[in-house]
C-alpha positions in Angstrom: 7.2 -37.3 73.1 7.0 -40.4 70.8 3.8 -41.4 69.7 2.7 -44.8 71.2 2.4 -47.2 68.9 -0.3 -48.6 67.0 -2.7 -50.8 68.8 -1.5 -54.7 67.5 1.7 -53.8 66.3 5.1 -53.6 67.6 8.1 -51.1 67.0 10.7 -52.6 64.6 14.5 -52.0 63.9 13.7 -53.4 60.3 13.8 -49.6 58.5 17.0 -49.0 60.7 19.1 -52.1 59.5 17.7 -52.1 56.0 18.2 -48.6 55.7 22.3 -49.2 56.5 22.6 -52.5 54.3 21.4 -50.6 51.8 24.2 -49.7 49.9 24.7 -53.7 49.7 22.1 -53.3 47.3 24.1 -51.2 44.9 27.4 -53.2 44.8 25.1 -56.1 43.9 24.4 -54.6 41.0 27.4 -53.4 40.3 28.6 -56.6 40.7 26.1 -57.7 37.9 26.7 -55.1 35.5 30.4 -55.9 35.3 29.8 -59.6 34.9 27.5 -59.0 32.3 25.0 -61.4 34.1 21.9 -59.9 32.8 23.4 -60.5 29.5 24.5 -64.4 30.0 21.1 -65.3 31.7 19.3 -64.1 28.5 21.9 -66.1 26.5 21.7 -69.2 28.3 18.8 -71.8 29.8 19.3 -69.4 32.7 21.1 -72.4 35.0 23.9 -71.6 37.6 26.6 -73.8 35.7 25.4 -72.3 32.6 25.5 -68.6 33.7 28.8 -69.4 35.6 30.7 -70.2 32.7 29.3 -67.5 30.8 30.4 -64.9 33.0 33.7 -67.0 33.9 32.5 -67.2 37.8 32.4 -69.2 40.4 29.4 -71.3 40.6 28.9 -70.3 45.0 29.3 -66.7 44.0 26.9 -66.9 41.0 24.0 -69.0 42.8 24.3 -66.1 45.7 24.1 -63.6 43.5 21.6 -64.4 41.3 19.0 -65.5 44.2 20.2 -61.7 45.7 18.7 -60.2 42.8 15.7 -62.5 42.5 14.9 -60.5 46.0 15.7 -57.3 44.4 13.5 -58.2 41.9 15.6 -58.0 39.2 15.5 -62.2 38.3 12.8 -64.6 38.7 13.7 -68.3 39.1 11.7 -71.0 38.6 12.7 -75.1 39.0 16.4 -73.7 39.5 16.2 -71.6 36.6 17.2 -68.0 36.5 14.9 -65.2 33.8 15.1 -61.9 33.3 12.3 -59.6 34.4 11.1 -57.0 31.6 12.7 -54.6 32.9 16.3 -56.0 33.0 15.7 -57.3 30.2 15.5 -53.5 29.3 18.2 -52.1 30.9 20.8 -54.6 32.3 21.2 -56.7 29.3 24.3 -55.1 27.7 22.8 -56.3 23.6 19.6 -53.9 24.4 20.1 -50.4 22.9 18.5 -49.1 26.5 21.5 -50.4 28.2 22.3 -48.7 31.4 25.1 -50.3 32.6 27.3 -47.3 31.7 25.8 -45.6 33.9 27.1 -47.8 36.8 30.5 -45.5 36.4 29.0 -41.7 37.0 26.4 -43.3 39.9 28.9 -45.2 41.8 31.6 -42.7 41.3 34.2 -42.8 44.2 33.8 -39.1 44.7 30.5 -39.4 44.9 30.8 -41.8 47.9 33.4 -39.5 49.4 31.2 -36.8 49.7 28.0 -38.7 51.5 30.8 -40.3 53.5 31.1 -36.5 54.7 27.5 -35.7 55.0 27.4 -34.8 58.7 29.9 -32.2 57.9 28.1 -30.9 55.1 24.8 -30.8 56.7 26.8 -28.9 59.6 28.0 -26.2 57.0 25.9 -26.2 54.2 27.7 -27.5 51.9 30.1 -30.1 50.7 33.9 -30.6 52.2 34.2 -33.1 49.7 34.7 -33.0 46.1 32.9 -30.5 43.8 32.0 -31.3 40.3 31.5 -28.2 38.5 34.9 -27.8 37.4 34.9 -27.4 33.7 36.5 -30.1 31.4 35.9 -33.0 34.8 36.1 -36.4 33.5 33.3 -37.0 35.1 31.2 -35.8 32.6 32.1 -37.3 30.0 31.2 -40.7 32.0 27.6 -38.9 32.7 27.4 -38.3 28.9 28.2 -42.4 27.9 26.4 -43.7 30.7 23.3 -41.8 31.4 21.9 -41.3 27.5 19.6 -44.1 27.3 17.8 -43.3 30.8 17.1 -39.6 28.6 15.5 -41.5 25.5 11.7 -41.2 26.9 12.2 -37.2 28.1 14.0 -36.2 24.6 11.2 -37.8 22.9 8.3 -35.7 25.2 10.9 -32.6 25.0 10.0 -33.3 20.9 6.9 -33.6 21.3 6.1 -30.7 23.4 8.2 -28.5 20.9 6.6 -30.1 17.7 3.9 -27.2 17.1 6.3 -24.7 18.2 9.1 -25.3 15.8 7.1 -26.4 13.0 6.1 -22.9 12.5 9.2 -21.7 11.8 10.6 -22.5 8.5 14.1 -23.3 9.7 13.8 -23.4 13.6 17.2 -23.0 15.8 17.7 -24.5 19.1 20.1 -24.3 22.2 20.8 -27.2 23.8 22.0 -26.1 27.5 24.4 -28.6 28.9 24.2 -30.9 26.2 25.9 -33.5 27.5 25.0 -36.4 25.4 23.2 -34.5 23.4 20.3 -36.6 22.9 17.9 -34.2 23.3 18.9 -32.0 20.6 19.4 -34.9 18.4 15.8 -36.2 19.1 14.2 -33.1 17.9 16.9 -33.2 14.7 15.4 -36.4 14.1 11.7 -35.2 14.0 12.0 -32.0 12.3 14.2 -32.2 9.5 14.7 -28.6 9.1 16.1 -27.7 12.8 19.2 -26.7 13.2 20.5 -27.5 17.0 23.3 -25.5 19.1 24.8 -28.2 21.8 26.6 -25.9 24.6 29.1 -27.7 27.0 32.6 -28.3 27.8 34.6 -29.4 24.6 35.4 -33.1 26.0 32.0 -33.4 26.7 30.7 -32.6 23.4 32.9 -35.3 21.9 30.5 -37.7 23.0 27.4 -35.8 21.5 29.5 -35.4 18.2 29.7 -39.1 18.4 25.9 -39.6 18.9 25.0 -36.8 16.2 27.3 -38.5 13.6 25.4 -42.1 14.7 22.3 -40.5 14.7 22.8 -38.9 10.9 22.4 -35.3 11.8 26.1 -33.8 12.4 25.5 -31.5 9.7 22.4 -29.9 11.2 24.4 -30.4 14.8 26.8 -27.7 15.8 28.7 -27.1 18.9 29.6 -24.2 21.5 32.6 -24.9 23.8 32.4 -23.4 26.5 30.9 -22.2 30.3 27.2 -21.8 29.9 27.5 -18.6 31.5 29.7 -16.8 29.4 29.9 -18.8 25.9 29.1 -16.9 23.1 25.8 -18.6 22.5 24.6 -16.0 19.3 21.2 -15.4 19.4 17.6 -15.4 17.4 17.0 -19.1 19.0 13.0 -20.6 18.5 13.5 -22.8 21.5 16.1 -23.5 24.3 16.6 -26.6 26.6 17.9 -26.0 29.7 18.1 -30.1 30.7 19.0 -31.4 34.3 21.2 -28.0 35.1 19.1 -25.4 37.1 19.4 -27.7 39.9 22.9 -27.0 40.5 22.7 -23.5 41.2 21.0 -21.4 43.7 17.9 -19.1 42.5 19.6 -16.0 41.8 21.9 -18.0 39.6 19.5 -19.5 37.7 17.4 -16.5 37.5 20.6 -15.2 36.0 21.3 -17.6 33.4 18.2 -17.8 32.2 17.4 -14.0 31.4 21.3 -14.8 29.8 18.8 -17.1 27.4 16.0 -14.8 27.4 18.4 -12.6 25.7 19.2 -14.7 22.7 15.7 -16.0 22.0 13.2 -15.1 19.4 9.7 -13.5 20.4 7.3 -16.3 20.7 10.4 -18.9 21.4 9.6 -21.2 24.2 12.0 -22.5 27.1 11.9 -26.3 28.3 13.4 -26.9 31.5 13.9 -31.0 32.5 14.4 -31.3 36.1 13.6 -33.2 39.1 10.3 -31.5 40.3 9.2 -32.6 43.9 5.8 -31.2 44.9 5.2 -28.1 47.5 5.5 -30.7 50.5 9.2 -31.6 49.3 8.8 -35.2 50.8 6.6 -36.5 47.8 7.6 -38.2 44.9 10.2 -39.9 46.7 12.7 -40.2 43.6 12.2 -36.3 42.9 12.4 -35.1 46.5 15.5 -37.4 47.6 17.5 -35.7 44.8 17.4 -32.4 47.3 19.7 -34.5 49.1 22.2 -35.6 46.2 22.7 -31.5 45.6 23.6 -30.9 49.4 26.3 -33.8 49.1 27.8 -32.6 46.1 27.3 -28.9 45.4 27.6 -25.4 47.1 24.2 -24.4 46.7 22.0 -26.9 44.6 18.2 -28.0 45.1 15.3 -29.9 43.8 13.6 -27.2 43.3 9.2 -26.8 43.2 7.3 -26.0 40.5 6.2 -23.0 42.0 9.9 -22.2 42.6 10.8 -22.8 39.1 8.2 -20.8 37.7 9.3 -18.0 39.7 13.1 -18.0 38.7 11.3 -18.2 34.9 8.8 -15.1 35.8 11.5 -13.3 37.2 13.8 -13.6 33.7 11.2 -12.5 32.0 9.5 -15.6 30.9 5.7 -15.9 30.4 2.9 -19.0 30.9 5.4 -21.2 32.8 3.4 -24.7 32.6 4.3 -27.8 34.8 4.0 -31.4 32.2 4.6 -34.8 34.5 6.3 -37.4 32.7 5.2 -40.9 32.7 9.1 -42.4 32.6 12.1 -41.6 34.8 11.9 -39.1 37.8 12.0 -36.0 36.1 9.1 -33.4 34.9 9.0 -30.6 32.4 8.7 -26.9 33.0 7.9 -24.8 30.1 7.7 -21.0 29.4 7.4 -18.5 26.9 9.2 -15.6 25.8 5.9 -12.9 24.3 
């Protein structure tokens, strides 16, 4: 039976209809990242007329949006005036080298909605009717790759960090970059140890972009890339560390148990493996950001999962890794697993 409410309060439909409005939420923003509002307010004394004409909008539609995502918390206004918060100040305005307005393309993607828009049939059979986005060469990440980088910059710097003793004990350190992607995380540890020499695997149009970012980065000569399915490329071997970055969660255990004894293979004794993922905790309900991702895998792979630590540790275990360790991050959603190979 339901519980009975507690005494001096009153059951509410407010979690149901904000729940089903949310989404209103998102095409707000999107609405704001392809105005470039963010950008006009921080050009301008932050007035509607002024922001209006900037973005070449109405002055209704501008007034309405702006005071939607003063309640979002994205704006604050004062005496009619419109600011931006730290924060979007960040990330929204398009002349900030955090931008994330890219990213507005791979999070809103229209197969993306497709799938949730199927969810009860998924839910019935375990996995999606809907597209699937493992298909190698899928545009679609190649719009992962532009958009998402900057929301990586404060977990390639920790992955750096974390490898700095390792790799400066090897006088010229080699590392695999697993789904590179954008490849900032391989570039970041270019960039702090001048001697590394890093391996970005992925699809070949996705590695255009981390060529791109290497070459802006000044470290395509010490960059190098593998085309190809991380399951099969020829990767090489005698690797001091590999990066296995926002992947594992696509696959079920005994694929990832798989593909990491693949990396196992090609690393060096005393190499160490760092795995960035969303990490909720043993209760799978808390953090919220980490343990909501579960949900994205149902929706739009066969057999993905937000996986434990305890979980991860034991896919690592099972490959043969050693003296798995669990690092939280201060930014973003993710966490760090590490292991070694003895």
């Amino acid at each position: 039976m339901p519980s009975a409410p507690v005494s001096g309060s009153q059951p509410s439909p407010m979690l149901f209809f904000e729940t089903l409005r949310s989404f209103h939420n998102a095409f707000v923003l999107k609405a704001a990242v392809e105005l470039d509002l963010c950008s006009a307010i921080a050009k301008t004394g932050g007035t509607v007329a002024e922001i209006a004409k900037t973005c070449a909008a109405s002055e209704r539609g501008t007034r309405i949006l702006c005071d939607y995502l003063t309640m979002l918390g994205f704006l604050t206004k004062h005496d009619q005036h419109y600011a931006l918060t730290p924060d979007s100040a960040t990330f929204l305005d398009s002349r900030s080298p955090a931008y994330l307005g890219k990213a507005v393309q791979f999070l809103m993607h229209p197969d993306q909605f497709e799938n949730f828009q199927k969810l009860t049939d998924t839910i019935r059979a375990g996995k999606p009717e809907g597209s699937n986005h493992l298909a190698p060469e899928d545009p679609i990440w190649i719009e992962f790759a532009r958009g998402m980088a900057p929301l990586m910059f404060p977990a390639a710097q920790a992955i750096a960090q974390q490898l700095q003793k390792t790799l400066n004990g090897v006088a010229a350190p080699k590392v695999l970059d697993v789904a590179a992607g954008h490849g900032i995380f391989g570039i970041t540890i270019a960039q702090q140890n001048p001697k590394a020499q890093i391996y970005a695997l992925d699809w070949a149009n996705v590695l255009q972009v981390a060529r791109e970012n290497a070459n802006r980065a000044g470290v395509a000569d010490r960059h190098h890339l593998i085309a190809g399915n991380a399951f099969d490329a020829d990767i090489g071997k005698g690797y001091d560390a590999v990066l296995v970055t926002n992947f594992l969660h696509h696959f079920d255990p005994a694929t990832n148990e798989s593909l990491l004894k693949r990396f196992f293979a090609a690393m060096n004794p005393g190499a160490q493996l760092v795995v960035l993922e969303f990490v909720p905790n043993e209760d799978r309900v808390s953090p919220p950001p980490a343990a909501m991702f579960s949900m994205t895998m149902l929706a739009n792979t066969d057999h993905g999962d937000a996986y434990t630590f305890a979980e991860l540790a034991q896919m690592c275990g099972n490959a043969g890794f050693k003296d798995a360790k669990f690092i939280e991050l201060e930014a973003g959603p993710n966490s760090l697993v590490t292991a070694l190979k003895q």
